[in-house]
N, C-alpha and C positions, 0 to 999 in steps of 0.2 A: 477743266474736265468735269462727265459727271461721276457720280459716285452713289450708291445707294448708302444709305446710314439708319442706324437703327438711333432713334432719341429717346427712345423708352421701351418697356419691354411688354408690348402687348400684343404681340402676336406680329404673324402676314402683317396684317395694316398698320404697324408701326415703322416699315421702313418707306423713308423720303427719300426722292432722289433731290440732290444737291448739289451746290455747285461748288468746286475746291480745286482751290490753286494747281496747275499741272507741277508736278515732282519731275525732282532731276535725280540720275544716281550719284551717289558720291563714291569714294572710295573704295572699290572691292563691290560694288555694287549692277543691277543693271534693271532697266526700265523695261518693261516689257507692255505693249500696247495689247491687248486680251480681245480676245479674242471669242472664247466659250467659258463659262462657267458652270458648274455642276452642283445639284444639292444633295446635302445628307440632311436625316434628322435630327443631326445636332444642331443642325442652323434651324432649327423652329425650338427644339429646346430654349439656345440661348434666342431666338425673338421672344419668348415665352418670357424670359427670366429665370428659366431652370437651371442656370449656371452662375450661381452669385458669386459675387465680387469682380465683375468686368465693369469698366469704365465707359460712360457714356460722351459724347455721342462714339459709335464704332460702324466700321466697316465691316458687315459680315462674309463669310461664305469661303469657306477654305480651297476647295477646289476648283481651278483653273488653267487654261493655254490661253499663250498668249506668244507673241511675237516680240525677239527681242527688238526694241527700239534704239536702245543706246545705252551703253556702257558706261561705270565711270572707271577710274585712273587705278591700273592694278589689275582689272579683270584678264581672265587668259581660258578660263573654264568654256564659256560660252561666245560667240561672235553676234553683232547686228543681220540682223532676218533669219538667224537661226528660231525653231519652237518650242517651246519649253514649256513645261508644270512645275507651280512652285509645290515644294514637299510639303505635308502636312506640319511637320515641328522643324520651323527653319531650322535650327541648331545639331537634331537627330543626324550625324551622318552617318552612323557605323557603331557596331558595340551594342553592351545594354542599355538600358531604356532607365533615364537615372534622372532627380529628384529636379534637379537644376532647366531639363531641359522642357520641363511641363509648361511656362508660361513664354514661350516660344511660337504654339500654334497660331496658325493664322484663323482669322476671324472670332478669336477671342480676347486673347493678351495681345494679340496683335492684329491691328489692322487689315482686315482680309482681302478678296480679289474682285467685292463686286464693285468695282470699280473700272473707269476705260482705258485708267493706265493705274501700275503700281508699280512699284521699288522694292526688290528683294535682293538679298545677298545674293552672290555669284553660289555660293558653296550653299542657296537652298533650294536651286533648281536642277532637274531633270528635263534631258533631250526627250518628246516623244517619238513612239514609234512612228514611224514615214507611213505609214499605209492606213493611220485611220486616220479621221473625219478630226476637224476642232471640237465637236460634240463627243464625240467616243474621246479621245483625247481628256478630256477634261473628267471624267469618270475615274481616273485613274490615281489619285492621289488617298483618297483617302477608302469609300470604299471594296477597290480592287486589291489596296492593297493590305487593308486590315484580312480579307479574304484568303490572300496569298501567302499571308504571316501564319494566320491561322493553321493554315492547311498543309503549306510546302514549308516554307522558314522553318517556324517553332511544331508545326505538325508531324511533319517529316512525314506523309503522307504515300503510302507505298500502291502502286499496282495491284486490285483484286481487291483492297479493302472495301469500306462500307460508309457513305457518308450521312448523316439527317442531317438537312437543313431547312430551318423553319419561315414560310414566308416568302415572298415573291418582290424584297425591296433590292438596293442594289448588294448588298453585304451577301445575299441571301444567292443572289441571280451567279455571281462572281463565284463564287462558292462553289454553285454546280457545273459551271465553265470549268472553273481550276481544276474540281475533283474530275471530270471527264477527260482533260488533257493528262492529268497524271494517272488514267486510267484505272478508277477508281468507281464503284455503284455510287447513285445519288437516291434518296430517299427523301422529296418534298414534300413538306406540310403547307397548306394554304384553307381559306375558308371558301375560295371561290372555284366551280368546278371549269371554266373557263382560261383562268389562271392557271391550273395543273395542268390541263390538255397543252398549254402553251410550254411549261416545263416537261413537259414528255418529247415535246418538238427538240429543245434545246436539248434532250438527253438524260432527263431525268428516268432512272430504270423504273421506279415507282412512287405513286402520289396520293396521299393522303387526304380528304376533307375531314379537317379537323374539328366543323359543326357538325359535319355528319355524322363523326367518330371520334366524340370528345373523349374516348381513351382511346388516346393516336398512339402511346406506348404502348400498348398489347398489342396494337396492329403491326407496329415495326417490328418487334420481337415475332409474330407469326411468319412475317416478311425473311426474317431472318434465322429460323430455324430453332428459335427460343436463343439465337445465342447475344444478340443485339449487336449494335454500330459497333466501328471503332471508333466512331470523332463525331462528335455532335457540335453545328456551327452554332449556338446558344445567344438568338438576338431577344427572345419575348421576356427574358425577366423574372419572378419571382411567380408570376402566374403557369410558364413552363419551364419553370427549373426542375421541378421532384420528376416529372415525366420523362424530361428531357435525360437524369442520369438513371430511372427507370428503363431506359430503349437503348441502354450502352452495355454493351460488352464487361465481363468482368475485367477491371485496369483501363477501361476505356479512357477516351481523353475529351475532354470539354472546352473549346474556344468560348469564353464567357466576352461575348462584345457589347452587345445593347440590354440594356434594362427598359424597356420598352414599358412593363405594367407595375416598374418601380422595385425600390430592392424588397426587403422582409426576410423573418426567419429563415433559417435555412438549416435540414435535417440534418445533423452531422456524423451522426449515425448510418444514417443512408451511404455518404459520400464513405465515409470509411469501409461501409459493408463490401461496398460494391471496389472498393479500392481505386476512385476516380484520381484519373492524372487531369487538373482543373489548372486552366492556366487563361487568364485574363490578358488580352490583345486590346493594344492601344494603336493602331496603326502599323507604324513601322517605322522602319530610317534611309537613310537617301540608299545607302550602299543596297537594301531590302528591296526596295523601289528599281532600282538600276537591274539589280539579276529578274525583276517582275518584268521589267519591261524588255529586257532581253530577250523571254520566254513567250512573250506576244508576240514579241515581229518576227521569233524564228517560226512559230508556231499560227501567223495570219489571225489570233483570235479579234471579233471584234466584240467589244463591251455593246450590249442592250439599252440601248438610249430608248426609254418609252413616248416619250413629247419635248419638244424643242421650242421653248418661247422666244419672245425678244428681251433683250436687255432691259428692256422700262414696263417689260411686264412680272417684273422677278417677283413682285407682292401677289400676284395672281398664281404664278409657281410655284411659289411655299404656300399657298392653301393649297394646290390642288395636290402637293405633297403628303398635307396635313389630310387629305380627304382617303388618301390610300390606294386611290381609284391605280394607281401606277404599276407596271411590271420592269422593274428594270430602275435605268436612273430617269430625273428628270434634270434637261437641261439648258440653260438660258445663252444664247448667242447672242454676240454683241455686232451693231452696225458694224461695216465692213470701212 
């Protein structure tokens, strides 16, 4: 079969496609021929090297659909030509989120999905919903569902409130989906006035040019009657963090997901003043995923797929990731 692999870590242009033995499942196991795959920005981090200590060569790219191929001896979860997503931490099914199950993830500790066939445990995939596409499908692993954690799970996100969420990537797009389903204002930041007219379509109540308005927290607080958010979805990092719990509500709450301009000080002073409930999102777990994806197919939503490559142009789609140019996810299809 082929397989992309990463042999060093220098960016896009260090992954090779190669050529590697076809895998069988063994025990409790099942082969899934793939179908779509999808990227985050963690998968240009770790091409980068921004995640030491993974072993070389590796398979990257966590999220993927894929069609079950074959089973091995024990399976009872899933059947052959059913479609499935492998979860982001094989291991995560349910519960908290706990020390053992971190080197679990696929395309880091573990060998990921950009490949034409792989091998996952029965107990680390997910049915998807029947009504969307292998491309929207494939969005949904990690994502949709760091979004969903965020906001419904551990947000507990109620009717009427108030959301910021910063940027137009997929963490960001999911965000404003979920906050609208669970009936909710959305308040986007972007730097492109193209971008936000496009987030007003999808439901955004108000939007932000954050070049325009580089104090974008006075503008939400104006937005907001001086009283600010209740939930800030927190992807940009150490460069939007003081503004970000500047535009929150007193007690307001903070999904901390991406560091995007890296970590740094951080006022604690502030966080106290303001009495911020700050809670760091690492994805989710299969059982978190299972009621996410429950909530799509009763609710028809379909995830924002912005460009669709081929499978062996997947080095061309982690630059055009790395370029930004994207709304939504980007994501790669494999021959049929």
């Amino acid at each position: 079969m082929k397989a992309f692999r990463l042999h060093d870590f220098g960016g896009p242009a260090s992954l090779r496609l190669d050529d590697l033995p076809d895998p069988r499942p063994g025990p409790g196991q099942v082969l899934l021929r793939m179908r779509a795959a999808s990227l985050n920005h963690r998968d240009l981090r770790i091409a980068r090297g921004e995640h030491p200590g993974l072993a070389l060569p590796l398979v990257p790219v966590s999220d993927g659909v894929g069609e079950v191929a074959a089973v091995g001896p024990g399976v009872t979860r899933v059947a052959v030509g059913e479609r499935v997503a492998g979860t982001f931490f094989q291991r995560w099914l349910a519960g908290a989120f706990r020390e053992d199950l971190v080197r679990s993830a696929l395309g880091g500790d573990v060998d990921g999905v950009l490949a034409e066939h792989v091998v996952l445990g029965e107990e680390g995939v997910v049915h998807v919903p029947e009504h969307l596409s292998d491309a929207e499908g494939a969005t949904l692993p990690c994502a949709a569902l760091t979004a969903w954690n965020a906001l419904i799970a551990q947000g507990g996100l109620s009717p009427g409130e108030t959301v910021l969420t910063l940027g137009t990537g997929g963490v960001s797009i999911f965000a404003l989906q979920f906050a609208r389903l669970a009936g909710a204002r959305v308040i986007l930041t972007s730097s492109s006035d193209a971008k936000l007219e496009r987030a007003r379509e999808l439901g955004a109540s108000d939007t932000i040019n954050y070049r325009a308005t580089p104090d974008w927290d006075r503008r939400v607080l104006e937005l907001t009657d001086g009283v600010g958010v209740d939930h800030v979805v927190e992807v940009g990092g150490i460069d939007t963090f003081a503004r970000s719990v500047r535009a929150l509500r007193l007690a307001g709450r903070i999904s901390l997901i991406g560091v995007l301009s890296g970590g740094g000080a951080v006022d604690l002073g502030l966080l106290h003043r303001r009495r911020v409930h700050l809670q760091g999102i690492n994805v989710g777990s299969r059982e978190i995923f299972e009621a996410m994806s429950r909530a799509v197919a009763l609710h028809g939503l379909r995830p924002l797929v912005d460009r669709v490559f081929g499978f062996e142009e997947a080095p061309a789609a982690l630059q055009y990731l790395q370029s930004g140019a994207h709304f939504g996810k980007v994501v790669l299809q494999f021959r049929a």
